[in-house]
N, C-alpha and C positions, 0 to 999 in steps of 0.2 A: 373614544374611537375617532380615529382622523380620517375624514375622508381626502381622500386626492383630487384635485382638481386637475380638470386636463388644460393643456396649453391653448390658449387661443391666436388663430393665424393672423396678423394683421389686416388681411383682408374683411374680416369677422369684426376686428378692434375699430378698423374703420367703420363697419355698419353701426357699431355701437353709438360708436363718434356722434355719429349723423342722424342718429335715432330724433335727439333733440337739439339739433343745428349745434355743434360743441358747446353745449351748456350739460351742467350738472343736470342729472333729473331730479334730483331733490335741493338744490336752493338757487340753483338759476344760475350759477355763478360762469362765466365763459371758461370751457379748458380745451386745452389743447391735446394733441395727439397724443404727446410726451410725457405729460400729466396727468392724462386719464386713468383712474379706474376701473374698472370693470365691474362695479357691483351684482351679487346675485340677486335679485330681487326677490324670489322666496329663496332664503340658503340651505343650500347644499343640506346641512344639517337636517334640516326641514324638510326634506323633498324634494326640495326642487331639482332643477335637470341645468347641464351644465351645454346650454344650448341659448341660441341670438335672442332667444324670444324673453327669454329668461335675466337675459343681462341689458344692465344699465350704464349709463354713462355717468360717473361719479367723479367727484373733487377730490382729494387726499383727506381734508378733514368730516366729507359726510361719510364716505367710505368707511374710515376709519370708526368714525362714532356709530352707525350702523352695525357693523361689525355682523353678525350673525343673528341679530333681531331680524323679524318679520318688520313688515311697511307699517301696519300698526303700531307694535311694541317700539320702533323709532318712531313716529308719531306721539306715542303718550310721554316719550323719556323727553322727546323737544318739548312737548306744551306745558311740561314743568322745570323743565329746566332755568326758567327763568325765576322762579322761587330759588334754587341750590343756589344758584348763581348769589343772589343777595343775603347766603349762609356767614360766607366771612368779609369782615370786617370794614377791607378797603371797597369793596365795591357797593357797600350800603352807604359807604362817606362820600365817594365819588355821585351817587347819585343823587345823596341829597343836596350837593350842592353844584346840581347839575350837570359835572362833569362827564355824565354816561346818562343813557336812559333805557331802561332796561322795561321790555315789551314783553307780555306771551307770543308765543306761536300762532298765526291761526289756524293752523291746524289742516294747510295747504301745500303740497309740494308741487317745485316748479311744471310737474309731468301735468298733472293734477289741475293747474290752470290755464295750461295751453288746450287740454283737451275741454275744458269748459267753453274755452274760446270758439271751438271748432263748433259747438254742439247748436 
């Protein structure tokens, strides 16, 4: 089943924008108008409602990996993905020999610590 998504009006894509000062809400990374996402934060799929309260300010690649997971379900796929990550070959050689250093998650997104900040 496909659901439709309705269009959002720039003015709307702005509040998103500025939700969290043009950063990603999940890795912090700076974006800009042009490049922003719109993520659903619970999707669509899932329930959720296709309204401001409900959308996020996203980068092309959290978006993307996101995808129609819940905040969770992308939570648990980041805090192992750094296991898949050292599945093939060159990136277990890259980091034994220092060239990359591959970390967990902790299991924090950017929204996630500015509201801790606040608290």
């Amino acid at each position: 089943m496909t659901i439709k998504r309705k269009h959002i009006p720039k003015s709307m894509r702005l509040q998103v924008l500025q939700k969290y000062n043009h950063h990603c809400a999940y890795c912090g990374c700076e974006i800009s108008f042009k490049s922003m996402r719109v993520d659903h934060f619970l999707p669509l799929q899932k329930g959720g409602l296709d309204e401001v309260g409900n959308y996020m300010p996203a980068c092309h690649q959290c978006n993307h990996y996101k995808s129609v997971f819940t905040i969770e379900q992308f939570r648990n796929n980041l805090k192992s993905v750094h296991e898949r990550l050292l599945l093939p070959f060159l990136p277990r050689l890259c980091e034994k020999y220092g060239i990359i250093a591959i970390k967990p998650f902790d299991g924090k997104f950017y929204f996630e610590k500015l509201e801790e900040k606040t608290k």
